[in-house]
C-alpha positions in Angstrom: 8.8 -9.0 -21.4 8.7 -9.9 -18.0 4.8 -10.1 -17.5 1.6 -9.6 -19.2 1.0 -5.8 -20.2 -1.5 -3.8 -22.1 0.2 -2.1 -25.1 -1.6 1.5 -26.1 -1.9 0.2 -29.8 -1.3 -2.5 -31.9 -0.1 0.3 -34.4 0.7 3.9 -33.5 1.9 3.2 -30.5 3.4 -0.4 -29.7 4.2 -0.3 -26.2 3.2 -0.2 -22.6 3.0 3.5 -20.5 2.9 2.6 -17.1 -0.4 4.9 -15.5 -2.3 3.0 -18.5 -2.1 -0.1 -17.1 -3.6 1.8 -14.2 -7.0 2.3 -16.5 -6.5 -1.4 -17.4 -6.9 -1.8 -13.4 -9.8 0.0 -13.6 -11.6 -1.6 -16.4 -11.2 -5.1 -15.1 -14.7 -5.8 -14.5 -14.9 -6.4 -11.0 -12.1 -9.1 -11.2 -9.9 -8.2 -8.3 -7.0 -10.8 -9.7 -7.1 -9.0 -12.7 -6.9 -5.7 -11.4 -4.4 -6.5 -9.0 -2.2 -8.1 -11.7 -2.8 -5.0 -14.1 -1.3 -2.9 -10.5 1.6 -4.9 -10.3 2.4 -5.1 -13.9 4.8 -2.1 -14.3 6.6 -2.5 -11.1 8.7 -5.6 -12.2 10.8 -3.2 -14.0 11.0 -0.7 -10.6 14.6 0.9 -10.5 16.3 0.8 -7.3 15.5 4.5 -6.7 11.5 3.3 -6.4 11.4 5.2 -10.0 8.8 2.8 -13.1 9.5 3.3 -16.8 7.4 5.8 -18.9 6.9 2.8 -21.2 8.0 -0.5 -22.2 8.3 -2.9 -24.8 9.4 -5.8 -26.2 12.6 -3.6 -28.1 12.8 -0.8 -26.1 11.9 0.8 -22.5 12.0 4.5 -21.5 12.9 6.5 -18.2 12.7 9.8 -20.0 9.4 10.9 -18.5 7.3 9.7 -15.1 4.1 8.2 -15.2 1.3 10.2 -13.6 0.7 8.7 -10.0 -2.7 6.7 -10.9 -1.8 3.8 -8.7 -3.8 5.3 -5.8 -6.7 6.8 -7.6 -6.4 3.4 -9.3 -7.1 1.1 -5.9 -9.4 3.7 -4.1 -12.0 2.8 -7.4 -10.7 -0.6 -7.8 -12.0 -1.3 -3.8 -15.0 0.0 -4.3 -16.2 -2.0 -7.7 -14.2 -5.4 -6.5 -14.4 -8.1 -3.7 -11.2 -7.9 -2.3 -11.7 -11.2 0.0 -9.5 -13.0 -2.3 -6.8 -10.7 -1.1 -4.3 -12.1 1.1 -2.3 -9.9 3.6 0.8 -10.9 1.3 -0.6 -9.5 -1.5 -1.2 -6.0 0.4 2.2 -6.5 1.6 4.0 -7.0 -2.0 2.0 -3.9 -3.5 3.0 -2.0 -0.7 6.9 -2.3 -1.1 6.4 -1.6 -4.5 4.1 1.6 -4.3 5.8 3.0 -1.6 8.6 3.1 -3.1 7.5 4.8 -6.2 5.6 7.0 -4.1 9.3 8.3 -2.4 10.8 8.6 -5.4 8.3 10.9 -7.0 8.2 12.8 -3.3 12.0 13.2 -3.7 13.5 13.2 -7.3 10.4 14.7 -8.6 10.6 17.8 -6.2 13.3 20.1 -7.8 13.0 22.9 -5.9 12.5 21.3 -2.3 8.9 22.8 -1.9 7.6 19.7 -0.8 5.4 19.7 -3.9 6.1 17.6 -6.5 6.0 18.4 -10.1 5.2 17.7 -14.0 8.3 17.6 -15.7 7.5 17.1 -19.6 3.8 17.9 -20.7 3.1 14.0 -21.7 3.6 13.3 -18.4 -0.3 14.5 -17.7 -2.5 13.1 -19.3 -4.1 16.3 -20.9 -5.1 17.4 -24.3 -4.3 21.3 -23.9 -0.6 21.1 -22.5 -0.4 25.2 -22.4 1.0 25.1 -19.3 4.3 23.7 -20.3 4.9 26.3 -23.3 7.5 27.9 -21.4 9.8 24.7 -21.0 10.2 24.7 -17.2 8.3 22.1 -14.4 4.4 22.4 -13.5 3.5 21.9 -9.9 -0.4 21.1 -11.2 -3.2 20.7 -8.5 -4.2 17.7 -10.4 -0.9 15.6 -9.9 -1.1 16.8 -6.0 -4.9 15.7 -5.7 -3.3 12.5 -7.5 -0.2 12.3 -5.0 -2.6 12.6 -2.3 -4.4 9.3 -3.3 -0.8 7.8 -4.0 0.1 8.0 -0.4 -3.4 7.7 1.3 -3.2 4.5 -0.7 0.2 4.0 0.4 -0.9 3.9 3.8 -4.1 1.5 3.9 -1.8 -0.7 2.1 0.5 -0.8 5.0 -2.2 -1.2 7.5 -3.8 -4.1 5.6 0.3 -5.8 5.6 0.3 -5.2 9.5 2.7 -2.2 9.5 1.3 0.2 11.4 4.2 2.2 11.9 4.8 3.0 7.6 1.3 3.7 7.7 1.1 6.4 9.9 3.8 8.2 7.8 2.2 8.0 4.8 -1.4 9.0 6.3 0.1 12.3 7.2 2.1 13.0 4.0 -1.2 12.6 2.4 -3.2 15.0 4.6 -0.6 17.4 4.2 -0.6 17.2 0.4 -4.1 17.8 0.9 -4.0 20.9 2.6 -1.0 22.2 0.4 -3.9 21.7 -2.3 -7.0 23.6 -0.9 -4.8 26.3 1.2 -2.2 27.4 -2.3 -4.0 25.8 -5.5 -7.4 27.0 -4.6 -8.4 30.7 -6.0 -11.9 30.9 -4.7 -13.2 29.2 -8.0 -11.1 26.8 -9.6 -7.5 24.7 -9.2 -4.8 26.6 -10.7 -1.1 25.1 -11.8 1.9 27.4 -11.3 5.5 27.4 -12.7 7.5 25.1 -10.5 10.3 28.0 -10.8 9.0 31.2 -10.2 5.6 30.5 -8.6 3.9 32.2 -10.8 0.1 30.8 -11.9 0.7 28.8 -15.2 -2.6 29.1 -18.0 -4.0 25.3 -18.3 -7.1 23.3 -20.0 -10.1 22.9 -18.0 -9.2 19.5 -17.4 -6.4 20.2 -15.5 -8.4 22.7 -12.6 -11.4 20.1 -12.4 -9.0 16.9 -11.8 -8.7 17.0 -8.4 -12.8 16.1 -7.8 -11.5 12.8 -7.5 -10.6 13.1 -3.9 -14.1 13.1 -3.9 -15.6 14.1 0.4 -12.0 14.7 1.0 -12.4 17.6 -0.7 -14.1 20.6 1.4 -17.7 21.0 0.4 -17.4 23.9 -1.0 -14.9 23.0 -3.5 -16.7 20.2 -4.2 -20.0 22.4 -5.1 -17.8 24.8 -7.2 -16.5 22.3 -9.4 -20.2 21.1 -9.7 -21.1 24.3 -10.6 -18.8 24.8 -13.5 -19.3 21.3 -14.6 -23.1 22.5 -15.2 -22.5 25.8 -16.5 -19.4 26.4 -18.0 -19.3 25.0 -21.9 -15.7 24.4 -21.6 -16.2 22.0 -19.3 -18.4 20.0 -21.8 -15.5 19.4 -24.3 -12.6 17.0 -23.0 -12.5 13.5 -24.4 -8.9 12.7 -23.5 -8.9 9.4 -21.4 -7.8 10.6 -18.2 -11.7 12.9 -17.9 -13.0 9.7 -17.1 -11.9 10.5 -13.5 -14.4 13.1 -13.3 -17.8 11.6 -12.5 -15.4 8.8 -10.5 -15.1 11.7 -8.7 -18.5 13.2 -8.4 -19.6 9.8 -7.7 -17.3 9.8 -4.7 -18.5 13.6 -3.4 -22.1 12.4 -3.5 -23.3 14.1 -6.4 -24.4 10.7 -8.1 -26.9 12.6 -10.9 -24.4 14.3 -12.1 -21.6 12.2 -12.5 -24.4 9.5 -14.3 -24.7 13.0 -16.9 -20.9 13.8 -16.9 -20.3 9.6 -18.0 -23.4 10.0 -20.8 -21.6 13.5 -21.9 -18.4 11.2 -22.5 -19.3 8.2 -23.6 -22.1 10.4 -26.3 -18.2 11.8 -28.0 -16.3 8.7 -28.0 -18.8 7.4 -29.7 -19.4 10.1 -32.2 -15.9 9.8 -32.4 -15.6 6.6 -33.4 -18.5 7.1 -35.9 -16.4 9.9 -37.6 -13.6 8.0 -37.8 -16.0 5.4 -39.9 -17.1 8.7 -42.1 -13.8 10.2 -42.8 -10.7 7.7 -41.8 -9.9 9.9 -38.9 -11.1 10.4 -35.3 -12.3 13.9 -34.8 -15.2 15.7 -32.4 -17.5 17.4 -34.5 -18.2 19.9 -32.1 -14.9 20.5 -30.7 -12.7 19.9 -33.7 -10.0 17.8 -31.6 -8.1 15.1 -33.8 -7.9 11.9 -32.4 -6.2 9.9 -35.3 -4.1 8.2 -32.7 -7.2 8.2 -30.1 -8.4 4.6 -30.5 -6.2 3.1 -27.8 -6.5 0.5 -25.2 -6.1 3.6 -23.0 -9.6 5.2 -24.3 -10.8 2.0 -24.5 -10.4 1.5 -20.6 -11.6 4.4 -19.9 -14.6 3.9 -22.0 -15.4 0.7 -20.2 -14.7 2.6 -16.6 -17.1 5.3 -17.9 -20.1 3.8 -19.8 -20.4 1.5 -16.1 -21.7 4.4 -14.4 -24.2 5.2 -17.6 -25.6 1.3 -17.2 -25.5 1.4 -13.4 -27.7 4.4 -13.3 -30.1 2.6 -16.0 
């Protein structure tokens, strides 16, 4: 191994994915070496095409599958929990090359069809529990991975203005608000975010989780897609079900739109069924949600872990 990484289990799964190390970012309690370390982490094993492994290991590494873009959703919460004066400008500089170039390749090799769009490949690629949308065996262009992508190069861009380039920044400033308006203009239906089959164009079925995802753009977001989203997060009972690690983005989100009160009740919701689950688990040697009967024998990760830690700090904070 050529750094310290955070494996996903000391069991199940003995190895390294790279967005987790993203949520180890995230969970490094205000400690803006640590986080910046956790950022890094992955990227000493950066092809020369920009392109990180799925995973690593100390036996084995795989380029199979691409990590979802986290890194930018990853340093837009980082910066606002952390100091950063510890930061040099050589340290924005080195995260720059490195993102940057990840950020092309996924722009390039990860846009089959030229749309400009780029897409989800294999369904573990996402981060979701209900992976429907894949059932047909052909690439997902997801509103959730564009909101995502939009982060990835905003982030992309303040890098390069904190390294002194304006020039690279002003590239990637644009690429992002043009990913942005590819998002509310064609994944927007009046109501919700829809994913459609990279192929035909045709609207795709997907989890709740998936159409509620891109609230972490937070203002960026028109206000009336922000107040939508709120709307079904108080209304719909669907929306009240998720416990896969990446949901701990939503009151992120929420927290970023303004809607404080409701990410602080989003957070509790999550936090109340990793903990039930965990309590299960204790009752019956296996993790499952007692209301939603999801299995999560293999759900004790680092990765929930994380995102437990991210979440339950906006439960305290509001206490």
């Amino acid at each position: 191994m050529k750094n310290s990484l955070v494996y996903m289990s000391r069991t199940s799964s003995v190895r390294a994915f790279g967005y987790q190390q993203c949520y180890q970012a995230m969970a490094s309690g205000g400690d803006i070496r640590e986080a910046w370390k956790m950022l890094l982490s992955m990227f000493d094993y950066q092809n020369e095409a920009g392109q990180i492994p799925f995973y690593v290991s100390d036996i084995s590494m795989s380029w199979l599958a691409a990590c979802a873009p986290l890194h930018g959703a990853a340093l837009d919460y980082v910066f606002n929990m952390c100091d950063s004066d510890e930061l040099k400008k050589e340290d924005y500089a080195g995260l720059y090359g490195k993102m940057s170039g990840y950020a092309g390749w996924l722009l390039d090799k990860r846009d089959r069809n030229r749309s400009g769009i780029p897409q989800y490949y294999r369904a573990d690629e996402c981060g979701w529990i209900d992976a429907k949308a894949f059932k047909n065996g052909r690439p997902v262009q997801s509103a959730d991975l564009l909101a995502l992508t939009v982060l990835l190069t905003e982030y992309c861009g303040r890098l390069a203005i904190m390294a002194g380039n304006e020039t690279e920044a002003g590239k990637w400033m644009n690429e992002s608000k043009r990913l942005l308006a590819i998002l509310e203009n064609e994944f927007w239906d009046g109501r919700k975010f829809v994913s459609k089959d990279a192929q035909t164009g045709e609207i795709v079925e997907t989890g709740v989780t998936a159409s509620l995802l891109p609230v972490i753009l937070g203002k960026r977001l028109r206000e009336d897609i922000v107040n939508a989203i709120v709307n079904r997060l108080t209304s719909e009972d669907e929306c009240r079900k998720d416990i896969s690690p990446i949901s701990c983005l939503l009151p992120i989100g929420l927290c970023n739109a303004g809607k404080k009160e409701l990410a602080f009740i989003i957070a509790g919701r999550f936090c109340d069924m990793v903990c039930e689950a965990v309590e299960n688990k204790a009752d019956k040697g296996k993790i499952e949600n007692k209301k939603t009967k999801q299995d999560f024998v293999n759900g004790l990760t680092s990765e929930m872990a994380a995102a437990f830690l991210i979440t339950v700090s906006y439960v305290l904070g509001e206490e």
